[in-house]
VOZABA-166910 format. One record per residue: x, y, z of N, C-alpha, C in turn; residue in three letters; chain; residue number from 1. Coordinates in steps of 0.1 Angstrom, whole numbers, plus 5000, padded with zeros to 4 digits. Example, Ala and Ser with C-alpha at 12.3 -4.5 7.8 and 13.67 -1.06 7.14 Angstrom:
BEGIN
<pt <5132,4943,5078>,<5123,4955,5078>,<5132,4967,5078>,"ALA","A",1> <pt <5128,4978,5071>,<5137,4989,5071>,<5129,5000,5079>,"SER","A",2> 
This chain:
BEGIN
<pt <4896,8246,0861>,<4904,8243,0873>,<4919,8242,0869>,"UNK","A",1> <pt <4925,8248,0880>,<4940,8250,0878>,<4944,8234,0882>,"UNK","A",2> <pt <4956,8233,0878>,<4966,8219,0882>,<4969,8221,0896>,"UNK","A",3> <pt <4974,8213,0900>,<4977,8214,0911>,<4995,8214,0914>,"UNK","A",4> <pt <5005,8223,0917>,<5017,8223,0913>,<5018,8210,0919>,"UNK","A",5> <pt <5019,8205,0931>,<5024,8192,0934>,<5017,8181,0940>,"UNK","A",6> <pt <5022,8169,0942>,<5012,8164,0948>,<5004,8165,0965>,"UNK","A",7> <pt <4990,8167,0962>,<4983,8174,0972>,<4973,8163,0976>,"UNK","A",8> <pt <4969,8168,0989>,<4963,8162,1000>,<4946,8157,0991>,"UNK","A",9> <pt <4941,8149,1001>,<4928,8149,0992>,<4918,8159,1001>,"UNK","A",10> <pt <4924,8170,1011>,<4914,8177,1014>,<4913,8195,1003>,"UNK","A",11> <pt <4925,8193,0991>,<4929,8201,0987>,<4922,8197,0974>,"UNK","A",12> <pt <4921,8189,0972>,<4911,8181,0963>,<4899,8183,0961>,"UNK","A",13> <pt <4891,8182,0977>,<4875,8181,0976>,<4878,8198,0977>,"UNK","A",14> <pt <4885,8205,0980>,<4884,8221,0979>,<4883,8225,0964>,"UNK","A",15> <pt <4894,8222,0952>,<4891,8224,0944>,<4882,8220,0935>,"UNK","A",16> <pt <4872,8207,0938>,<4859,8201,0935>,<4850,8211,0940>,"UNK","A",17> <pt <4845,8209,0955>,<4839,8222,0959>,<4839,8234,0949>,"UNK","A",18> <pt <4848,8240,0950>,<4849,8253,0944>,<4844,8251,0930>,"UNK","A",19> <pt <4846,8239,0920>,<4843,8242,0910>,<4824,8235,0908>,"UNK","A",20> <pt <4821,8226,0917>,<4809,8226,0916>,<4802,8244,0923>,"UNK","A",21> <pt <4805,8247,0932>,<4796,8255,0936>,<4798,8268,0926>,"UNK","A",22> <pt <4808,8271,0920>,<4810,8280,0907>,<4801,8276,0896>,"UNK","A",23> <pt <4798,8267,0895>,<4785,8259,0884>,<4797,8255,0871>,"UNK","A",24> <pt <4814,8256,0872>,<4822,8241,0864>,<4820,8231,0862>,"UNK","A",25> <pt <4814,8226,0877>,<4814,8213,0872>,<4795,8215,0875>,"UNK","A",26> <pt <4785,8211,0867>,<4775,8211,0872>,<4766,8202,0877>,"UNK","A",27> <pt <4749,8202,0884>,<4748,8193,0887>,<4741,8183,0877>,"UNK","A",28> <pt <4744,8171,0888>,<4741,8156,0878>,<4755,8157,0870>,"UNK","A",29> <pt <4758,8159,0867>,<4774,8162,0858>,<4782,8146,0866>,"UNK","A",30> <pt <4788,8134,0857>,<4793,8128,0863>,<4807,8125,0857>,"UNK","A",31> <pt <4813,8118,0875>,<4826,8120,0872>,<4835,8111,0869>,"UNK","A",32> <pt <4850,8116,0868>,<4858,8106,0863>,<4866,8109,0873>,"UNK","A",33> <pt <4872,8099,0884>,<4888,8097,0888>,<4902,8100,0879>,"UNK","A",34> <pt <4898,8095,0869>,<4910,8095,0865>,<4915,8106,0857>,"UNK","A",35> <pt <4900,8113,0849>,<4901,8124,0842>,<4904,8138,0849>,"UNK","A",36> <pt <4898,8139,0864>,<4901,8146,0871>,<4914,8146,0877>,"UNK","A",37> <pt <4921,8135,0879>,<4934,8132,0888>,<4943,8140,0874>,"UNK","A",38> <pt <4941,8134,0860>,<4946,8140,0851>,<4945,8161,0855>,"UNK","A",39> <pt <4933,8166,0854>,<4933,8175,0855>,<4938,8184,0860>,"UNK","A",40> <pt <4941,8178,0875>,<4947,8182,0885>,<4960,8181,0892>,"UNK","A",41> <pt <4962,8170,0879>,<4979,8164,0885>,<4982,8160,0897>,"UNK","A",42> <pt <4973,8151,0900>,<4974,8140,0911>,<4965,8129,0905>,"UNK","A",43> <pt <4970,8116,0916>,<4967,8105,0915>,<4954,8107,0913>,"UNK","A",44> <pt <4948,8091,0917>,<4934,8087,0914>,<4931,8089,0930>,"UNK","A",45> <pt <4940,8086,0938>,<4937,8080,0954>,<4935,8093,0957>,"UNK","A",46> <pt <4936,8105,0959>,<4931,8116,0966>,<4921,8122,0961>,"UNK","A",47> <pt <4916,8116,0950>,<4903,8123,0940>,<4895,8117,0945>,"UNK","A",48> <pt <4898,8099,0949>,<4890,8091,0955>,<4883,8098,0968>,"UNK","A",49> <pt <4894,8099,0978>,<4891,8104,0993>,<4882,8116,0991>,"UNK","A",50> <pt <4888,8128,0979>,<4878,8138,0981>,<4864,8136,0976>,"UNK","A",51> <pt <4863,8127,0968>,<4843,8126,0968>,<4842,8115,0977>,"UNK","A",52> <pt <4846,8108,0989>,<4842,8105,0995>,<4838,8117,1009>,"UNK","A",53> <pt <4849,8127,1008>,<4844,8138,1018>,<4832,8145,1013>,"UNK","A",54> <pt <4833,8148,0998>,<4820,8158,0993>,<4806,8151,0994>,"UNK","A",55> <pt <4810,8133,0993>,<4795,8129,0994>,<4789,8131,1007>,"UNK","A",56> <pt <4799,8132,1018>,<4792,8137,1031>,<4790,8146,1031>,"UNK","A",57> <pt <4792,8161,1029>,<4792,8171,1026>,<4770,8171,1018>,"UNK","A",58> <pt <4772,8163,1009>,<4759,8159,1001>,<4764,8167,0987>,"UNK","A",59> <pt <4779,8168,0982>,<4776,8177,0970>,<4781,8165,0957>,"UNK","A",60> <pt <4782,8159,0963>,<4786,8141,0951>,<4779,8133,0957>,"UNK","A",61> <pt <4773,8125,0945>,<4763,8113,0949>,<4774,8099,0944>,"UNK","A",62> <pt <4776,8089,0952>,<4779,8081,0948>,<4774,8063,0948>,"UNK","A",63> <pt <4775,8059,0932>,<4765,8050,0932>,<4770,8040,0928>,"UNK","A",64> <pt <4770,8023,0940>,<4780,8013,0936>,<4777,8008,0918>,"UNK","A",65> <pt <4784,8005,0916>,<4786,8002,0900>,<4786,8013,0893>,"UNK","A",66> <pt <4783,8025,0891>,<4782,8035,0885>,<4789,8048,0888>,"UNK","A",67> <pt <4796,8043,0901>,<4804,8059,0897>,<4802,8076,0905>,"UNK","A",68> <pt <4806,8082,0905>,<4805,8095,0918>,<4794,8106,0904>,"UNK","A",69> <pt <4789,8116,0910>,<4783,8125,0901>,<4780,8135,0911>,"UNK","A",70> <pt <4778,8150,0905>,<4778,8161,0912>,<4762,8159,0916>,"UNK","A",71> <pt <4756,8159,0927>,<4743,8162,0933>,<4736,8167,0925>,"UNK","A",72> <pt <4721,8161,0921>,<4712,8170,0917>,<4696,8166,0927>,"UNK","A",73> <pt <4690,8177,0924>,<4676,8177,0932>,<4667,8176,0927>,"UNK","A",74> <pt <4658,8169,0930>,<4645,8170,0928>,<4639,8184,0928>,"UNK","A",75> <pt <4624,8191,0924>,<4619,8201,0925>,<4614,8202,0938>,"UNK","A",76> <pt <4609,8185,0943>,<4603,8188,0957>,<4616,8190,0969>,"UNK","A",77> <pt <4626,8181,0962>,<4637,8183,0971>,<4645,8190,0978>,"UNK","A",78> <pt <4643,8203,0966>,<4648,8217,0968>,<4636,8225,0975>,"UNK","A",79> <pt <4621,8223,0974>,<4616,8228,0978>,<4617,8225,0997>,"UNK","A",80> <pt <4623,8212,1000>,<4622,8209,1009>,<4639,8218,1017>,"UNK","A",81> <pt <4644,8216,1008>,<4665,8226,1011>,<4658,8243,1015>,"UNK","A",82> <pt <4648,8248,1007>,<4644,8261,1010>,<4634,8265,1019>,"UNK","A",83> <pt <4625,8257,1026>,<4620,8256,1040>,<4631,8248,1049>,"UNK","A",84> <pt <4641,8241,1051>,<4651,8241,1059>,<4661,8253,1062>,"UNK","A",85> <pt <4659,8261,1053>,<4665,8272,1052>,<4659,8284,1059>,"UNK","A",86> <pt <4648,8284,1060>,<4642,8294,1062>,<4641,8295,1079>,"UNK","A",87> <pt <4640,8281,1081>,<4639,8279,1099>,<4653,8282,1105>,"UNK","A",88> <pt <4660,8280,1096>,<4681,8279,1100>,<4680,8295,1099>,"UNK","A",89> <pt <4678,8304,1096>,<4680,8317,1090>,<4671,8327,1097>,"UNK","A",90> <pt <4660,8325,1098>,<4653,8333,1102>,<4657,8335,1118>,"UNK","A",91> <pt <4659,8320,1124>,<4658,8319,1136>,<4670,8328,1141>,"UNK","A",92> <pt <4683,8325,1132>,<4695,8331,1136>,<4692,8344,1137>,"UNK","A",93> <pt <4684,8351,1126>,<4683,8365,1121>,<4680,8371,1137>,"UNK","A",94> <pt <4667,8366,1137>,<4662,8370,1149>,<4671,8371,1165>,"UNK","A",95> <pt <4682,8358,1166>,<4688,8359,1177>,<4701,8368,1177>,"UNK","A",96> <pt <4706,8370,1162>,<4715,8378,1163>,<4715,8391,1162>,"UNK","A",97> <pt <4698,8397,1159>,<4698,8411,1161>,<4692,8411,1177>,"UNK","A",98> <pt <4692,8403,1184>,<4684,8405,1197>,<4700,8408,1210>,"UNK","A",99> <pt <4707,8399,1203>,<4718,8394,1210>,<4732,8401,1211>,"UNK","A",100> <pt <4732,8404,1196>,<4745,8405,1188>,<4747,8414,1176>,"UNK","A",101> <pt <4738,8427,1179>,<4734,8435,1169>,<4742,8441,1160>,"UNK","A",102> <pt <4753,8446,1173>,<4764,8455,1168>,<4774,8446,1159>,"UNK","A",103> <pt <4777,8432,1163>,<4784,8424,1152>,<4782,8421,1136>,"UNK","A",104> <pt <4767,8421,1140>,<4762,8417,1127>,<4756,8432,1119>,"UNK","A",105> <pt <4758,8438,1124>,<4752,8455,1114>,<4770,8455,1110>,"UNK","A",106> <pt <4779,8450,1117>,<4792,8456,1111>,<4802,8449,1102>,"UNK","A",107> <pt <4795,8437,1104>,<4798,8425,1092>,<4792,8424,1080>,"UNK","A",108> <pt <4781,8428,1084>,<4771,8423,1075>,<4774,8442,1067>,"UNK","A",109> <pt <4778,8451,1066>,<4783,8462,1060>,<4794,8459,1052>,"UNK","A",110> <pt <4805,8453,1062>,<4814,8452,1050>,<4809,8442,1040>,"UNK","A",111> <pt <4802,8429,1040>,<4797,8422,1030>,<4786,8432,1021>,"UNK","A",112> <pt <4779,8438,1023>,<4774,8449,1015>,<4781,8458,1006>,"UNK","A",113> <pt <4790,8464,1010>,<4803,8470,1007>,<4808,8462,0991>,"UNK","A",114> <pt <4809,8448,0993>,<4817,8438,0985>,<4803,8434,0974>,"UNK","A",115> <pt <4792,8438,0975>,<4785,8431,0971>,<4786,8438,0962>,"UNK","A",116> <pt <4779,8457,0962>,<4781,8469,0961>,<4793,8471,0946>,"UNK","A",117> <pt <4802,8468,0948>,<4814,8464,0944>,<4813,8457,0933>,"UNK","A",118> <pt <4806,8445,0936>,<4802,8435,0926>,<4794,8439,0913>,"UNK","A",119> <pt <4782,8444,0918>,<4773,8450,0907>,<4780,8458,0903>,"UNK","A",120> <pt <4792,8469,0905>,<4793,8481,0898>,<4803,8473,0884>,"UNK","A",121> <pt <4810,8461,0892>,<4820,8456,0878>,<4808,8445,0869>,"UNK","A",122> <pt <4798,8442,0876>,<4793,8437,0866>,<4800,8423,0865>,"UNK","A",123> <pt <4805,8417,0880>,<4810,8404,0886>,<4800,8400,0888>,"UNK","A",124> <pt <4791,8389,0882>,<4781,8381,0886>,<4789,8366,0902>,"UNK","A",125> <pt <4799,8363,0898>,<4806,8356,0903>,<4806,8356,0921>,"UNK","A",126> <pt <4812,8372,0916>,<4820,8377,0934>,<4809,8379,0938>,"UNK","A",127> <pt <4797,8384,0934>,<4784,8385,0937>,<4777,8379,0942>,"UNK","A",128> <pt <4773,8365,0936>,<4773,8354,0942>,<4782,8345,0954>,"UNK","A",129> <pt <4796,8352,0952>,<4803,8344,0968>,<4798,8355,0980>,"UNK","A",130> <pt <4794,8364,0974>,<4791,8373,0987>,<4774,8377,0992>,"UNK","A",131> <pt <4770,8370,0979>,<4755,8362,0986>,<4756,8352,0995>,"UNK","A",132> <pt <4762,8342,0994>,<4765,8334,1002>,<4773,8339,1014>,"UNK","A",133> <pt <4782,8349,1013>,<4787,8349,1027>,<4777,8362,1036>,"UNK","A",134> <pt <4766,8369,1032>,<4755,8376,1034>,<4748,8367,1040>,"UNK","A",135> <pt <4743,8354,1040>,<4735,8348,1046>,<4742,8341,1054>,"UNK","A",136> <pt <4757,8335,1053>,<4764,8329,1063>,<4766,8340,1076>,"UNK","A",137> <pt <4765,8351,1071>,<4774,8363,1088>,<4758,8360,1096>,"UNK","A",138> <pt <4748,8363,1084>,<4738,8362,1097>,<4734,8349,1108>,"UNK","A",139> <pt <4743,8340,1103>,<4740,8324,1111>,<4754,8321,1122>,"UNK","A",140> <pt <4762,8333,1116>,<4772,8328,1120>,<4775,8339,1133>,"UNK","A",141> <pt <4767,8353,1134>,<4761,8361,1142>,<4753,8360,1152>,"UNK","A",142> <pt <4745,8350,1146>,<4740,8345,1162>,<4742,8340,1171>,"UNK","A",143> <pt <4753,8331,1169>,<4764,8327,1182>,<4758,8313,1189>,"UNK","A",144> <pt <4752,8309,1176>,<4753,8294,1181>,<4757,8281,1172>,"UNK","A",145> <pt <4767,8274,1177>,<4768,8263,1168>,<4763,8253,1160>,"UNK","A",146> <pt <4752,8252,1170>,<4741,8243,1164>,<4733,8248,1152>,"UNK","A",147> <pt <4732,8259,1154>,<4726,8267,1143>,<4734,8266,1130>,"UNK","A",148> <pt <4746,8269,1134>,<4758,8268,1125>,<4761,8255,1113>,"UNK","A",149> <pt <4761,8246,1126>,<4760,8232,1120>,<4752,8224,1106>,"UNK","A",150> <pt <4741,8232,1114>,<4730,8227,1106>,<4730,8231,1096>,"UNK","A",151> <pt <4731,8249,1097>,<4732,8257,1081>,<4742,8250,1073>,"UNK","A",152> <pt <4756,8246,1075>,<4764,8242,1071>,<4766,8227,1063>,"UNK","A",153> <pt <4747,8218,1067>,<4743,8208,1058>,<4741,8210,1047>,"UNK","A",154> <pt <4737,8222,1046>,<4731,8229,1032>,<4736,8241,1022>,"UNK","A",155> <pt <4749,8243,1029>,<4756,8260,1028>,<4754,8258,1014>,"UNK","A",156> <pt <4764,8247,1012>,<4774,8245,0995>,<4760,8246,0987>,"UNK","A",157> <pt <4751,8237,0992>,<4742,8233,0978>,<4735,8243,0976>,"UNK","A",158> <pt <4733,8251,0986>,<4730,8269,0982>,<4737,8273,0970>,"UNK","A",159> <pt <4750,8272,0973>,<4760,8285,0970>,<4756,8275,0953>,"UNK","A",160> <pt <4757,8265,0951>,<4755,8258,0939>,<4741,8266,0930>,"UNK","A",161> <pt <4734,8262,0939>,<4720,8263,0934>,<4718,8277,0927>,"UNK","A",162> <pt <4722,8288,0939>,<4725,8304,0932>,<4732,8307,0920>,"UNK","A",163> <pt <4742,8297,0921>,<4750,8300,0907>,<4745,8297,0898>,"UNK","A",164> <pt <4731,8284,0896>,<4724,8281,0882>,<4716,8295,0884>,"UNK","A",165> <pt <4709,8296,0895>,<4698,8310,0890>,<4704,8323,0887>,"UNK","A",166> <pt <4717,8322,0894>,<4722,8339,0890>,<4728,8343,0875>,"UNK","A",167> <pt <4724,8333,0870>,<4729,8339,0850>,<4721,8345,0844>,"UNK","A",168> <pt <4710,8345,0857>,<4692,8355,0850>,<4701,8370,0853>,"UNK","A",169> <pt <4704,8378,0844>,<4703,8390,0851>,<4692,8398,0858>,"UNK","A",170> <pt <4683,8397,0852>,<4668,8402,0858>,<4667,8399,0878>,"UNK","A",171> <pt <4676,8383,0877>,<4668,8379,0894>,<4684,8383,0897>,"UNK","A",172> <pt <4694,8389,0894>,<4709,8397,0897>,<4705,8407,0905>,"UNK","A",173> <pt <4700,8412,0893>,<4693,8430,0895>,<4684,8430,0911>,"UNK","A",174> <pt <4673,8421,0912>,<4664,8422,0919>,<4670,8413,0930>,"UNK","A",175> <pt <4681,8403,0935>,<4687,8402,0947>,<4695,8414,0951>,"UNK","A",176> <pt <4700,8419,0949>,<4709,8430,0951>,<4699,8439,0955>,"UNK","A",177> <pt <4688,8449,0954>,<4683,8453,0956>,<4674,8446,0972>,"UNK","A",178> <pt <4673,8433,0968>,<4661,8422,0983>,<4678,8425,0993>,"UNK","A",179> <pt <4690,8423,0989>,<4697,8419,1007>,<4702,8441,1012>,"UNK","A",180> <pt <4701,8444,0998>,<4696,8458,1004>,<4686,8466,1017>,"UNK","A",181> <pt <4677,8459,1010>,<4669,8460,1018>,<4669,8459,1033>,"UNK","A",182> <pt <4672,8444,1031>,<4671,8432,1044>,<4682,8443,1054>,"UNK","A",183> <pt <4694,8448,1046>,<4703,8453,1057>,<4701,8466,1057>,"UNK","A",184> <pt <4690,8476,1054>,<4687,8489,1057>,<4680,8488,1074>,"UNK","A",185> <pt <4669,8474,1068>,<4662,8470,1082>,<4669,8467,1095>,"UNK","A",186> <pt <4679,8453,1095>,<4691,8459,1100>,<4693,8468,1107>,"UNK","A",187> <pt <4698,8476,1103>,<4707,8489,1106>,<4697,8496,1119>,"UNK","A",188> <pt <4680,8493,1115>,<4671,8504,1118>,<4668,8493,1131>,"UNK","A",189> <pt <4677,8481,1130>,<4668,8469,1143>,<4656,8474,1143>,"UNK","A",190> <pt <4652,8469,1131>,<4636,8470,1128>,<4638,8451,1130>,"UNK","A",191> <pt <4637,8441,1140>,<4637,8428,1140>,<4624,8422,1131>,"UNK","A",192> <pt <4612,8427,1136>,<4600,8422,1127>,<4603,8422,1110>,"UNK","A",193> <pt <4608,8427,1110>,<4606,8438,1095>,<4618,8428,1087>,"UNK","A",194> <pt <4628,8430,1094>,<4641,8428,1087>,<4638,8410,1088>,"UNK","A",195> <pt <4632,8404,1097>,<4624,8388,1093>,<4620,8386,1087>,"UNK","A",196> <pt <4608,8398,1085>,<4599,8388,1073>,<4604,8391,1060>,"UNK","A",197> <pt <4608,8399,1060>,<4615,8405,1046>,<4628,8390,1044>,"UNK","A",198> <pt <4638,8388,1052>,<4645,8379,1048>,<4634,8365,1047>,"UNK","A",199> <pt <4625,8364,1054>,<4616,8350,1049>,<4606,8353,1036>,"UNK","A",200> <pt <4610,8362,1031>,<4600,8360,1019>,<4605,8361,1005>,"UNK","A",201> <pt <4622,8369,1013>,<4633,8367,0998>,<4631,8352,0995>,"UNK","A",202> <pt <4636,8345,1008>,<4637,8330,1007>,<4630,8319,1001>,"UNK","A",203> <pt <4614,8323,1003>,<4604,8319,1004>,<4604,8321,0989>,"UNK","A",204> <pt <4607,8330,0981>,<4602,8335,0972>,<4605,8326,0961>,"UNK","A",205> <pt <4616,8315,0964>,<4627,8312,0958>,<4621,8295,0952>,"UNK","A",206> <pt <4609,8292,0964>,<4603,8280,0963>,<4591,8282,0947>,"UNK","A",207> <pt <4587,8293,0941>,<4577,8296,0935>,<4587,8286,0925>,"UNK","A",208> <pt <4600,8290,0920>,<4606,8288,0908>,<4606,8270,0909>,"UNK","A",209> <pt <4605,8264,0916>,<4604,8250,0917>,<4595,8243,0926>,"UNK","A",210> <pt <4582,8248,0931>,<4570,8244,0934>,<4566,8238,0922>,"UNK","A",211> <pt <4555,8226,0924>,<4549,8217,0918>,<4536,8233,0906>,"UNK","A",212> 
């Protein structure tokens, strides 16, 4: 994490926390220091403070009286429970944004393929990963409803977290690139059945690695 040239807000704060948890810098269970971070960042203690109290709403800092802030971690069942939440927030959008809103989302959801595309060829695991996440955000955010929005947005970060511990597999690199391929050929073809179940089984697929 860069310094911060001057002194800055604490929403510039939980941005540069954000960013470095969901990059997998700071990882999870990883616990934290006020003061080591304020050091880091060249600001005080008081806006490091404010920003894990924004991130713990958020859910990406856990904070525990006598003990201290720490980056989020999950249970196996917990996550299994974050990836059937996910699947109902996702699918449902899928569905109403190709029924609704087709032409938005075949043209968003291209240039995000484009960038992804891009990613593999440099062999950016990174940008890869921010554009996994914003692949599954166009489709929620295509559907055109807020509530939907909302809700995905309980869980965005701890995604975009979660991806970054699994995406150092190159093997499951290789083989997502190839699954949101897919998803957006179907897409294109408003094949609606097709292009659902295929996004619910990427998803789905995801619970094997942390099922009991």
């Amino acid at each position: 994490m860069q310094k911060i040239e001057k002194r800055s807000s604490a929403e510039v704060v939980a941005d540069r926390l954000r960013e470095a948890i969901v990059l997998g810098d700071l990882r999870m269970g990883s616990v934290l220091s006020e003061s080591e971070l304020g050091d880091r960042l060249g600001v005080s203690r008081t806006p490091v403070r404010e920003a894990f109290r924004q991130l713990s709403q958020e859910g990406l800092i856990e904070i525990t009286p006598y003990r201290g802030a720490s980056v989020f971690s999950l249970s196996d069942n917990e996550l299994v429970q974050v990836i059937d939440f996910r699947e109902l927030i996702e699918c449902k959008a899928l569905d109403m944004a190709m029924r609704e809103n087709a032409e938005v989302l075949t043209k968003a959801m291209s240039a995000v393929i484009d960038r992804m595309s891009e990613a593999v060829k440099a062999g950016d695991v990174r940008s890869y990963l921010a554009e996994d996440a914003e692949f599954h955000l166009t489709i929620v955010r295509s559907a055109g409803n807020a509530y939907l929005l909302g809700a995905n947005n309980l869980i965005a970060s701890k995604m975009a977290a979660i991806r970054t511990v699994l995406g150092g597999d190159r093997d499951m690199f290789s083989g997502s690139w190839k699954t949101h391929k897919e998803i957006f050929a179907l897409i294109k073809k408003h094949d609606i059945e097709g292009a659902n179940a295929r996004l619910r089984k990427h998803i789905l697929d995801g619970k094997a690695l942390f099922a009991p």
